[in-house]
C-alpha positions in Angstrom: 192.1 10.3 99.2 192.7 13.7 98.0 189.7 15.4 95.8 192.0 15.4 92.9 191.8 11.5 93.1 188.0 11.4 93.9 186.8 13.3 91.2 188.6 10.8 88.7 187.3 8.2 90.6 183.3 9.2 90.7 183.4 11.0 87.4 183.2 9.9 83.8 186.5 9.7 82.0 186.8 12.8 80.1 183.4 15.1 81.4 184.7 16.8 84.5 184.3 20.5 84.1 185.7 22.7 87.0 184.0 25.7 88.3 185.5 29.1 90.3 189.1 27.6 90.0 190.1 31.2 90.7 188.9 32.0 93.4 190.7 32.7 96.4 190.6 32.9 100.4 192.2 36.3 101.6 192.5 37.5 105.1 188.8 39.2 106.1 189.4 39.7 109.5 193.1 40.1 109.4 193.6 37.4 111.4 196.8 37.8 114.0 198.2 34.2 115.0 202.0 33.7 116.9 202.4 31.1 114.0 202.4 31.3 110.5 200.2 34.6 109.3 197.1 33.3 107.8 197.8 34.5 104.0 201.6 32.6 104.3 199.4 29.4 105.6 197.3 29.9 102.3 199.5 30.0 100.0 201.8 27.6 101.6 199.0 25.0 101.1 198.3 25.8 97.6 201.4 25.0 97.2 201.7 21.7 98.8 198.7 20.9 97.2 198.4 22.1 93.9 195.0 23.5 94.9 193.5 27.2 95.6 190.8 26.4 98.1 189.6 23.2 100.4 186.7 21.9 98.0 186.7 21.4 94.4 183.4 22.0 92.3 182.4 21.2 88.6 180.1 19.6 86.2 180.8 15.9 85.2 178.6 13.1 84.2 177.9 10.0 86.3 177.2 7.1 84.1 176.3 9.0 81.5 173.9 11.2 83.9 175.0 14.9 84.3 176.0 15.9 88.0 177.2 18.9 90.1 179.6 17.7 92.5 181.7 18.8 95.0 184.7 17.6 96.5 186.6 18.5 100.2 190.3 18.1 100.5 191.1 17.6 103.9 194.9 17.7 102.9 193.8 21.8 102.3 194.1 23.2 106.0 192.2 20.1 107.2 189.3 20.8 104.1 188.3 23.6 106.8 184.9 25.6 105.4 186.2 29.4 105.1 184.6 32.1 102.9 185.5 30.6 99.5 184.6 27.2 100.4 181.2 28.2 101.2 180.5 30.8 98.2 182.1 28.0 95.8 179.6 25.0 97.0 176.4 27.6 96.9 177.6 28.5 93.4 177.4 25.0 92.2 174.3 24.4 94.3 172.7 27.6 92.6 174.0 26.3 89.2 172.6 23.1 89.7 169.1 24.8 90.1 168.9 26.8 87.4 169.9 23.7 85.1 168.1 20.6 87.4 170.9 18.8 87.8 171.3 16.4 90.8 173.7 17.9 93.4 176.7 15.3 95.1 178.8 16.8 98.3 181.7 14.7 99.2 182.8 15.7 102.6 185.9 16.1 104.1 186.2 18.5 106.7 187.2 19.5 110.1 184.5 22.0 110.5 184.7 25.8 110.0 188.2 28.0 109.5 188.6 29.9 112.7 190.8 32.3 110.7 187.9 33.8 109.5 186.1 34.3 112.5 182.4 34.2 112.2 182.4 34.7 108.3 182.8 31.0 107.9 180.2 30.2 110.5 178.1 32.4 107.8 178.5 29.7 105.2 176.6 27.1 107.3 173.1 29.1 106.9 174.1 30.3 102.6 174.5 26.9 102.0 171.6 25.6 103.9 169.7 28.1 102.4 171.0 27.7 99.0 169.7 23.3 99.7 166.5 24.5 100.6 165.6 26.1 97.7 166.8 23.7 95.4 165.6 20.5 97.3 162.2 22.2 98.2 161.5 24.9 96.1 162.9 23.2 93.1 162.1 19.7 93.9 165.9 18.4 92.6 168.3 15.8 94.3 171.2 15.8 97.1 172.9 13.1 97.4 176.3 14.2 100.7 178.6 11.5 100.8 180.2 11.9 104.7 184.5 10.7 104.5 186.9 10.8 107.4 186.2 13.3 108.9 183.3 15.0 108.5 183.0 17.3 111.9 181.9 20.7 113.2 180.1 22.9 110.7 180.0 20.9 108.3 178.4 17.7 109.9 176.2 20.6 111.3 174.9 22.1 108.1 175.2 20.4 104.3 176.7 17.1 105.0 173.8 16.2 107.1 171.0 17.6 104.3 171.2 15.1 101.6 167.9 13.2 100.5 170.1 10.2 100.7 173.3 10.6 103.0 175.9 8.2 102.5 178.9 7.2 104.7 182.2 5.2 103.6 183.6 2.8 106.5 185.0 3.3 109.4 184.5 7.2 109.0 185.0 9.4 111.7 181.5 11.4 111.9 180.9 14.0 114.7 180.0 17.6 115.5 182.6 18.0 118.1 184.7 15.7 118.5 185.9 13.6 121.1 188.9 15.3 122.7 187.0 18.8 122.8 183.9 16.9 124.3 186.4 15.3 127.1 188.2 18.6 127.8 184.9 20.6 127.9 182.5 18.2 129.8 185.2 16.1 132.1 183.2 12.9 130.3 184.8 10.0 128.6 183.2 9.5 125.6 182.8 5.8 124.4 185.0 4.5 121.5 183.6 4.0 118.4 180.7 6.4 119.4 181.6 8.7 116.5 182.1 5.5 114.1 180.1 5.3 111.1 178.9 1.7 111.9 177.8 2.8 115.2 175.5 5.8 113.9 174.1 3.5 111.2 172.4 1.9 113.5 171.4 5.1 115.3 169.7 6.3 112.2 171.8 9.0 111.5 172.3 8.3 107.6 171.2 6.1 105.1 174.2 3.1 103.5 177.7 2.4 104.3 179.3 2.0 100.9 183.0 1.1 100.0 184.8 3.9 98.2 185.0 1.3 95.2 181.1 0.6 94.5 180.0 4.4 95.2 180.0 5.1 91.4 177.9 2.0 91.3 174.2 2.3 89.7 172.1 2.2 93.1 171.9 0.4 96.4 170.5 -1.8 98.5 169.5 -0.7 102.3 167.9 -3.4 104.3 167.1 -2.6 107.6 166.1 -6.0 109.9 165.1 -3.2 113.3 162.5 -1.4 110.8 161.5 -4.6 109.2 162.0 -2.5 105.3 163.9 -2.9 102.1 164.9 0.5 100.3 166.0 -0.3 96.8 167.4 2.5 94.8 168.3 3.6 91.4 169.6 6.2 88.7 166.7 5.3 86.0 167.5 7.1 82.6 168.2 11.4 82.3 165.0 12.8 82.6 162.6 13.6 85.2 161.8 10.2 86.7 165.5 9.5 86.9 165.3 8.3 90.4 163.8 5.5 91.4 163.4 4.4 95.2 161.1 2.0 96.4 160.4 0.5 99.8 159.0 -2.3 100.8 158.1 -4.0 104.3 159.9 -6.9 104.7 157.0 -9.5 105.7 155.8 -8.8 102.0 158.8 -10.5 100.8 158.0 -14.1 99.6 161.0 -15.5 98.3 164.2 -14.8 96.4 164.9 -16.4 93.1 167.8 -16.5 91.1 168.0 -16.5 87.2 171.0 -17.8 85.9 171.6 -18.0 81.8 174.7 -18.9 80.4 175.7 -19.1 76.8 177.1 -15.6 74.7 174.4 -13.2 76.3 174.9 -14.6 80.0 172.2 -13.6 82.2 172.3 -13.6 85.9 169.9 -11.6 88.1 168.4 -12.2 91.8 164.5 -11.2 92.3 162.9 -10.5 95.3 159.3 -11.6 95.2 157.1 -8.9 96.5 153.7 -9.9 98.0 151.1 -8.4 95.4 153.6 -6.5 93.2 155.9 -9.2 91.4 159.7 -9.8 90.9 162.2 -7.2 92.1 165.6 -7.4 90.6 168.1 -7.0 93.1 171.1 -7.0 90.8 172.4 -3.9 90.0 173.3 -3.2 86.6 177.0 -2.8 87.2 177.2 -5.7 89.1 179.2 -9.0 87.3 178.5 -11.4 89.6 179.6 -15.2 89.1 177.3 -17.8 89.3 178.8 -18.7 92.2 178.1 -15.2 93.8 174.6 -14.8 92.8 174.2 -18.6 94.5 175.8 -17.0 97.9 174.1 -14.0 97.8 171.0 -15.3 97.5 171.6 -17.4 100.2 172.9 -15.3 102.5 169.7 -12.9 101.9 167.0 -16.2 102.4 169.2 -16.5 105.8 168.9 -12.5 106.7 164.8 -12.2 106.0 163.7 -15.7 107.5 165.5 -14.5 110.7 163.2 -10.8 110.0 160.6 -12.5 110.2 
């Protein structure tokens, strides 16, 4: 999916602002290739593409909630992380400071652009930097979504920073990846090691979602080897607009369904929490059939009376 697509997929119809449109990679090191010169390879992707640069940044709203994001085109020299790609995500991560305004990364990347020789290894530690004082000097929210692929610098800097870090299916996720760590080490390296199902389970990020149900209001992590429930939410604009709670699973008692029918239908699943009440579990985006709520329900009675 090209960023073009994703941003009119994530962002409200109508509110997507773009930032540093202009700006433009040039040749810092005069890079000298037997190929096509490294300026000709620029421009011949913006013209393929219809893009200057390998990420897109801008203001939008997310359900009504205002958002920095930033999108990587891989279809952009491979949404390699050069110069402008780096100055262009700090920008919106500096922006987003000065404003509070939650930060998203989508990912995209095959790591840094060699054509620019150590100046795009630079924009590993500026952005890094730029995260660390807006998540801990600022207190504010960053949220990296990984895609296929996410690899080499960029796995090792800024996709791999968010305070929740979410990965589509099936995406390819790796520092180097597994040709290079063949050729390099003479070692095979097992397939589906780099899988996003496989790190799940290694702890390397927080939920798998679809590409559909990412503009979703929150999600639900439950995690049978660490015996906890994450539930989280975008509450209303504000301070306490994120809402994350965690609970261990043996304090779960029961799950109930509430099912009303009529012109207001009404159809939500609790989880009863030892001590603290009725969770909903339904989402507010979610229009599930009564039917749905039945099997979900079910299978979730199924997944914690195993837990325990």
């Amino acid at each position: 999916m090209g960023s073009s697509d994703r941003i009119e997929l994530s962002v409200d119809s109508g509110t997507w602002d773009p930032m540093d449109e202009d700006m433009v990679s040039i040749d810092p090191i005069e890079f000298h290739s037997e190929e096509e010169p490294y300026r000709d390879r620029i421009n011949s992707y913006q013209r393929k593409t219809g893009l200057t640069e390998a990420v897109q940044t801008g203001i939008g709203q997310l359900n009504g909630i205002p958002i920095a994001i930033g999108v990587m085109d891989f279809q952009f020299m491979g949404g390699s992380m050069g110069s402008v790609v780096g100055e262009k995500i700090t920008r919106l991560i500096e922006y987003a400071a000065n404003r509070s305004l939650p930060v998203i990364m989508v990912c995209a990347s095959g790591g840094a652009r060699m054509q620019e020789g150590s100046l795009s290894l630079m924009q590993m530690a500026k952005i890094s930097s730029a995260l660390y004082d807006y998540q801990f000097n600022k207190k504010l929210f960053y949220v990296s979504i990984l895609t296929s692929p996410t690899t080499g610098g960029v796995t090792a800097s800024f996709g791999m920073l968010g305070d929740i870090i979410i990965a589509e299916p099936n995406a390819y996720i790796a520092f180097a990846g597994k040709r290079v760590i063949e050729q390099t080490l003479n070692k095979t390296v097992p397939d589906g090691s780099q899988a996003a199902e496989y790190l799940f389970h290694k702890g390397l990020f927080d939920p798998i979602v679809p590409r559909n149900p990412l503009k979703g209001s929150g999600y639900d992590r439950f995690d049978r080897k660490e015996g906890i429930v994450c539930i989280f939410r975008w509450g209303f604009p504000g301070i306490n607009r994120r809402i994350f709670l965690r609970f261990l699973m043996r304090e779960i008692q029961s799950i109930r369904m509430e099912v009303k029918e009529g012109l207001y239908p009404r159809r939500v699943l609790y989880m009863e929490i030892r001590g603290q009440g009725a969770i909903p579990l339904t989402r507010t985006d979610e229009n599930l059939t009564p039917r749905e709520i039945e099997q979900k329900a079910a299978e979730l009675a199924y997944f914690f009376a195993r837990a325990n």
